[in-house]
VEXTORVEX-260288 format. One record per residue (C-alpha): chain; residue number from 1; x, y, z. Coordinates in Angstrom, 1 decimal. Layout:
BEGIN
cadena num X Y Z
A NUM X Y Z
...
END
This chain:
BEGIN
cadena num X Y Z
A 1 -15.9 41.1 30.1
A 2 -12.2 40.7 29.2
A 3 -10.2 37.6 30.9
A 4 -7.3 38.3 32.8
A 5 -4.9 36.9 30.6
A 6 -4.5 40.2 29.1
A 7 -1.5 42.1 29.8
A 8 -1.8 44.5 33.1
A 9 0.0 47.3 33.9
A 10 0.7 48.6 37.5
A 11 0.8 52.2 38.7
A 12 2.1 53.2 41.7
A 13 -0.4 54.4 44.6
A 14 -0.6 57.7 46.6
A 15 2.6 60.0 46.8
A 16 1.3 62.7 49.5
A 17 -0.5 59.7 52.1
A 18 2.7 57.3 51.7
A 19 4.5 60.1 52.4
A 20 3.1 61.5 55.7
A 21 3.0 57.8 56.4
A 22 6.6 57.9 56.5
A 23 7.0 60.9 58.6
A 24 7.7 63.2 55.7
A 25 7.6 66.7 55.9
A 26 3.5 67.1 54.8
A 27 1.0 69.8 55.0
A 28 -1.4 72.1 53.0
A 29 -1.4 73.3 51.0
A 30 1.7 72.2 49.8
A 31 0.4 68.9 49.7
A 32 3.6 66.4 48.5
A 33 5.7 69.4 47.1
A 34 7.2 70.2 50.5
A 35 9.0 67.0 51.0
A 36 10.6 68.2 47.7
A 37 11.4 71.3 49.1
A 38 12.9 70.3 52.9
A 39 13.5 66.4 52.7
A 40 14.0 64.9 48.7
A 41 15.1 61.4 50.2
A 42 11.9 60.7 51.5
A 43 10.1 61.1 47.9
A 44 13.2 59.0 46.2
A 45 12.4 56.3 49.5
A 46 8.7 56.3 48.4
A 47 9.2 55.7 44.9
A 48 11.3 52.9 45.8
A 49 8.7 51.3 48.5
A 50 5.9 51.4 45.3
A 51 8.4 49.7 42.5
A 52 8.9 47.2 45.6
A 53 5.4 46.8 45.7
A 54 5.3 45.7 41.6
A 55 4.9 48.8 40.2
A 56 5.6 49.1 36.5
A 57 5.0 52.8 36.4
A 58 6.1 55.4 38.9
A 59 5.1 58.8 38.4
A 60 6.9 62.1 39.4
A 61 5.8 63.9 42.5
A 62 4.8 66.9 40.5
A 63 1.2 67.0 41.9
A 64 1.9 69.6 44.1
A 65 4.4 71.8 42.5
A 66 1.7 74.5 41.3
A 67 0.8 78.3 42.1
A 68 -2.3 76.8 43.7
A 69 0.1 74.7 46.3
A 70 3.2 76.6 46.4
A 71 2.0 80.2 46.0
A 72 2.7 82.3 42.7
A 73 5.9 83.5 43.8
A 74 7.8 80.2 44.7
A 75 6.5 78.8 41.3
A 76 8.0 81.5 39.7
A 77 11.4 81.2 41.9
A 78 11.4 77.4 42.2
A 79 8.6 75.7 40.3
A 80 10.9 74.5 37.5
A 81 13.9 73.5 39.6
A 82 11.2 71.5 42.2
A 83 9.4 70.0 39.1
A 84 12.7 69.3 37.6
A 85 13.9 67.8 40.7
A 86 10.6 65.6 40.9
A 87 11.8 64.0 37.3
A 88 15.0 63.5 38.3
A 89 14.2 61.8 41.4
A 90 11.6 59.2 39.8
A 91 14.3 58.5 37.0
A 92 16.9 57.4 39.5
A 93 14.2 54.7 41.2
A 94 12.8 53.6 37.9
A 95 16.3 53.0 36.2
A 96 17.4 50.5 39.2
A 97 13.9 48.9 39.0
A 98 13.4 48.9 35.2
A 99 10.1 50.7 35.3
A 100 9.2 53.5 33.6
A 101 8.0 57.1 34.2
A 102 5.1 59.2 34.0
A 103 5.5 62.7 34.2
A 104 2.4 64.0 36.3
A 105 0.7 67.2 34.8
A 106 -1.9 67.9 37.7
A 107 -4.9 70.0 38.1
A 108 -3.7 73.7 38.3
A 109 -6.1 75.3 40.1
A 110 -7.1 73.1 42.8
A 111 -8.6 69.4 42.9
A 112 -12.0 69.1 42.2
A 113 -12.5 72.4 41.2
A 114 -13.6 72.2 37.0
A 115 -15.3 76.0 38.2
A 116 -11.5 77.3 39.0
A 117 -9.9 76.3 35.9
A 118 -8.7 79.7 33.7
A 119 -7.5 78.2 30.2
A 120 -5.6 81.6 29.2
A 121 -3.8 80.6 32.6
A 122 -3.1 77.2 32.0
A 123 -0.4 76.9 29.4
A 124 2.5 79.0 30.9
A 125 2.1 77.1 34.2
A 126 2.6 73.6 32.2
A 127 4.9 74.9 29.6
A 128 7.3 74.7 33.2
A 129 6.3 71.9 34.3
A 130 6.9 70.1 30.8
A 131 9.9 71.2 30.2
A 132 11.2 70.9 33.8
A 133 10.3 67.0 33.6
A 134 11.4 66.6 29.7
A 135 14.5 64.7 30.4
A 136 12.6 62.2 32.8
A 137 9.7 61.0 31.5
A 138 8.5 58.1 29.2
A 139 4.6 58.8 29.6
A 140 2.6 62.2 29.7
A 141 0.1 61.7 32.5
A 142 -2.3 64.4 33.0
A 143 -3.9 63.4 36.3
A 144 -7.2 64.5 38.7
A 145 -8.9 66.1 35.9
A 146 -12.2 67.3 36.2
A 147 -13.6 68.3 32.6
A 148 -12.7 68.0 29.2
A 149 -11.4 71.3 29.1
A 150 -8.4 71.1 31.5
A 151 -7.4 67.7 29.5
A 152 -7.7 69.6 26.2
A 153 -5.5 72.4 28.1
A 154 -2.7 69.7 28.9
A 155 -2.9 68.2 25.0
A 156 -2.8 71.6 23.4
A 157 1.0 72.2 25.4
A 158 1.5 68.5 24.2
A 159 1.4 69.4 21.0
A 160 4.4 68.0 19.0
A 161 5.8 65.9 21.5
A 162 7.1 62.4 20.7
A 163 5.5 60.4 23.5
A 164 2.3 59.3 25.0
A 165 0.4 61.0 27.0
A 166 -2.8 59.6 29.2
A 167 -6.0 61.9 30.6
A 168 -7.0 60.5 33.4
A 169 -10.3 62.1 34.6
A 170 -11.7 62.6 38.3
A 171 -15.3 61.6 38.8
A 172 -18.1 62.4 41.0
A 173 -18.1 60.8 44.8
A 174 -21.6 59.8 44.4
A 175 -23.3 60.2 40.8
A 176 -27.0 61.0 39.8
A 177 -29.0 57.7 39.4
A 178 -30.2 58.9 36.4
A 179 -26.9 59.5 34.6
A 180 -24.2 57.7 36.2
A 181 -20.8 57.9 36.5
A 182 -19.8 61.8 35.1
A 183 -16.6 64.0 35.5
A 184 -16.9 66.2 38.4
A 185 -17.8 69.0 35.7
A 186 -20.4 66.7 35.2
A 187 -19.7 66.2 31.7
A 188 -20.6 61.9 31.1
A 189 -17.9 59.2 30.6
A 190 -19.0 59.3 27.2
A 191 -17.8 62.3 26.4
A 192 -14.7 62.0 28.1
A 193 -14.2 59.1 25.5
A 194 -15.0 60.8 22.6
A 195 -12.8 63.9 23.8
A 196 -9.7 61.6 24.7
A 197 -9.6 60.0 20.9
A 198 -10.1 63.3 19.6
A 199 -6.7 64.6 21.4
A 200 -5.1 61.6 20.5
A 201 -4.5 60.5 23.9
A 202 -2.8 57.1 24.6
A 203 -5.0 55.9 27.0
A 204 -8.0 56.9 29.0
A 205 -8.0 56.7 32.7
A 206 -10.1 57.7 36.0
A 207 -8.2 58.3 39.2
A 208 -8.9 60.5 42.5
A 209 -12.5 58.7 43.3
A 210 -14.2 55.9 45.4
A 211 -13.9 52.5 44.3
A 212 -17.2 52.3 43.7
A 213 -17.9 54.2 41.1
A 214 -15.1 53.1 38.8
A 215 -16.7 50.1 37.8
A 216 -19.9 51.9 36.1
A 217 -16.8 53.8 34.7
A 218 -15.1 51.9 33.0
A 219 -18.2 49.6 32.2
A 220 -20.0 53.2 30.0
A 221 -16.3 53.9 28.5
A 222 -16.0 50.3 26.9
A 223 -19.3 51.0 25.7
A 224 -18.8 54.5 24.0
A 225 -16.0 52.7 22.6
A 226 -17.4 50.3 20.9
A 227 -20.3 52.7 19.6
A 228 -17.6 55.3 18.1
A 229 -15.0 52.2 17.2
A 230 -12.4 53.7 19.2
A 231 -9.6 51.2 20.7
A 232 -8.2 52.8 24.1
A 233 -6.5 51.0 26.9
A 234 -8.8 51.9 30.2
A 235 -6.9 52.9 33.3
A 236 -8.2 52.9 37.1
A 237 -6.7 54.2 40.6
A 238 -9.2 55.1 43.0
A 239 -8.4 57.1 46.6
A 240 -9.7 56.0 49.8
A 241 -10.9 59.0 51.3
A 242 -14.0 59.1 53.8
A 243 -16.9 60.5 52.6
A 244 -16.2 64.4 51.7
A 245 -18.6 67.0 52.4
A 246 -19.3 69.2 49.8
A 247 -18.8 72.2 52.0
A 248 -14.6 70.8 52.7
A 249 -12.6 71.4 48.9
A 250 -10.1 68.6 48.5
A 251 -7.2 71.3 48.9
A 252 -8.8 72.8 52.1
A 253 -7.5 70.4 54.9
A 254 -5.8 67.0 55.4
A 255 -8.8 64.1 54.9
A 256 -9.4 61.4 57.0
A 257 -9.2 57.5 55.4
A 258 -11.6 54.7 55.0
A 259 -10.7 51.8 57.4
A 260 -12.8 49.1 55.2
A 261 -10.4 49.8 52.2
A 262 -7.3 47.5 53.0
A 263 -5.3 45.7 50.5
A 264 -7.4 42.7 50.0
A 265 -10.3 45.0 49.8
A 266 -8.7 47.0 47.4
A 267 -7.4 44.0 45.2
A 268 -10.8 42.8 45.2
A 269 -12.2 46.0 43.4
A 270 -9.5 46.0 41.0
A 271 -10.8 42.5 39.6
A 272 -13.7 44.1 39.0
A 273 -12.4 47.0 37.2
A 274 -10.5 44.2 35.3
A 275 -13.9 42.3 34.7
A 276 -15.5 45.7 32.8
A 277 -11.9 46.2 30.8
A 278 -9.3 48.6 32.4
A 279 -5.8 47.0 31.9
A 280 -4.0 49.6 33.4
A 281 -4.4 49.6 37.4
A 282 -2.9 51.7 40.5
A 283 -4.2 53.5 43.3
A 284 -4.3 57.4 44.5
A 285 -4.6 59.2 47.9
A 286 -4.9 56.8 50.8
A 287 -3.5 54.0 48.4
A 288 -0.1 52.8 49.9
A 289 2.4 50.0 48.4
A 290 0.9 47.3 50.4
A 291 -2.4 47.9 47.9
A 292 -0.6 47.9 44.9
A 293 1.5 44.6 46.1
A 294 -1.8 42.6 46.5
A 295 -3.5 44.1 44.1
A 296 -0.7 42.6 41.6
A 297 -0.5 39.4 43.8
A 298 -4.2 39.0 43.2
A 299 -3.9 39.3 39.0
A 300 -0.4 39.3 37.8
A 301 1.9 37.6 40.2
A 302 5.6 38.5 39.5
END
């Protein structure tokens, strides 16, 4: 168990929820890209609401700007000017607020979806994205991943940059009893350790998932740590989505939210994540500036 004297660092939450919150333009499948497309001010208001909240990082909404979102013709057209746009957006908020930036490097063929993933595909669409963002970012954040392969995909067009970049992996809603906590291409935590020191990664992190499971998490990652002598900094931001069905893809239709997972709620869990180790702490879909504001409140008042 680590004390909470150590430093913490705060994420930002959810850019697509906070932003049909705020009565952005918001559909699938272009998830968050089409408030970059039809109405920019609300993403540049919604950055500022999370560095309001405490955030130390704010990340570029870049989730959505993908063939798999925007169709393989406006990524061709547009992608780079929306992704650059995205970067350019997140600067402006985080130079008034002093925070920094992470670039987002998303799943590219749909959430959730480790059996989609084409790696002779993958590295023109994030050769755009990277360079589209270049200017903006302090922190490489390749986000919702679900196997060791799409993280290896996103260190390989990496390669040679000057600044840290952090795999954050997406884990099963409700893991086997037998094994645990596992990436949703059910590869084990472990592994995901071991993988994320081999690629030289900055930090390890798991995002897009129920509270619940991130404890075991983060828990089996400090372990494999220690086992392989590895010294990572462990990241968490959960969602709060209702229980999916297996039959509904996360890309497929608008999901509904848990109404047990407020802010105090929320804050609560993230002590515990603290408890078994992460250091680095936000939120994902569902999880709104009022999370992140007592989640910091709760561990590292301002």
């Amino acid at each position: 168990m680590l004390s909470f004297d150590k430093k913490l660092t705060f994420l930002d939450g959810g850019m697509g929820r906070q932003l049909l919150k705020m009565g952005a333009p918001f559909r699938q499948p272009e998830w968050s890209a089409l408030a970059l497309m039809e109405a920019p001010d609300f993403v540049r208001r919604a950055h500022r609401r999370f560095a309001d909240a405490g955030s130390d990082i704010l990340t570029s909404n870049s989730y959505g700007v993908v063939p798999f979102h925007i169709g393989e013709s406006r990524f061709r057209d547009a992608g780079s000017s929306l992704a650059r746009l995205s970067g350019q957006l997140v600067r402006e908020v985080a130079g008034e607020y002093q925070c920094q930036v992470a670039g987002s490097l998303p799943p590219l063929f749909g959430s959730y979806r480790p059996d989609l993933f084409r790696a002779d595909q993958a590295m023109a669409i994030l050769q755009v994205l990277i360079e589209a963002l270049d200017a903006s970012v302090d922190i490489w954040l390749g986000e919702t991943l679900s196997s060791i392969a799409e993280a290896q995909a996103v260190a390989r067009a990496l390669e040679g940059g000057s600044r840290p970049f952090w795999i954050s992996f997406t884990l099963e809603d409700k893991p086997a009893r037998d094994t645990g906590p596992c990436l949703r291409s059910g590869e084990t935590v472990a592994m995901a350790v071991r993988s994320a020191a081999e690629l030289e990664t900055a930090a390890i992190l798991f995002n897009c998932s129920p509270p619940e499971v991130m404890s075991a998490a983060v828990e089996q990652a400090n372990d494999e740590m220690l086992r392989q002598g590895i010294e990572l900094p462990i990241g968490v931001y959960a969602n709060a989505f209702q229980n999916r069905q297996t039959e509904s893809p996360a890309n497929s239709a608008i999901h509904d939210l848990r109404d047990d997972l407020d802010p105090p709620a929320y804050a609560a869990y993230a002590r515990k994540w603290c408890g078994n180790g992460a250091t680095i702490l936000g939120g994902c879909c569902g999880v709104g500036p009022e999370h992140i504001e007592a989640m910091r409140a709760a561990l590292a008042p301002r």
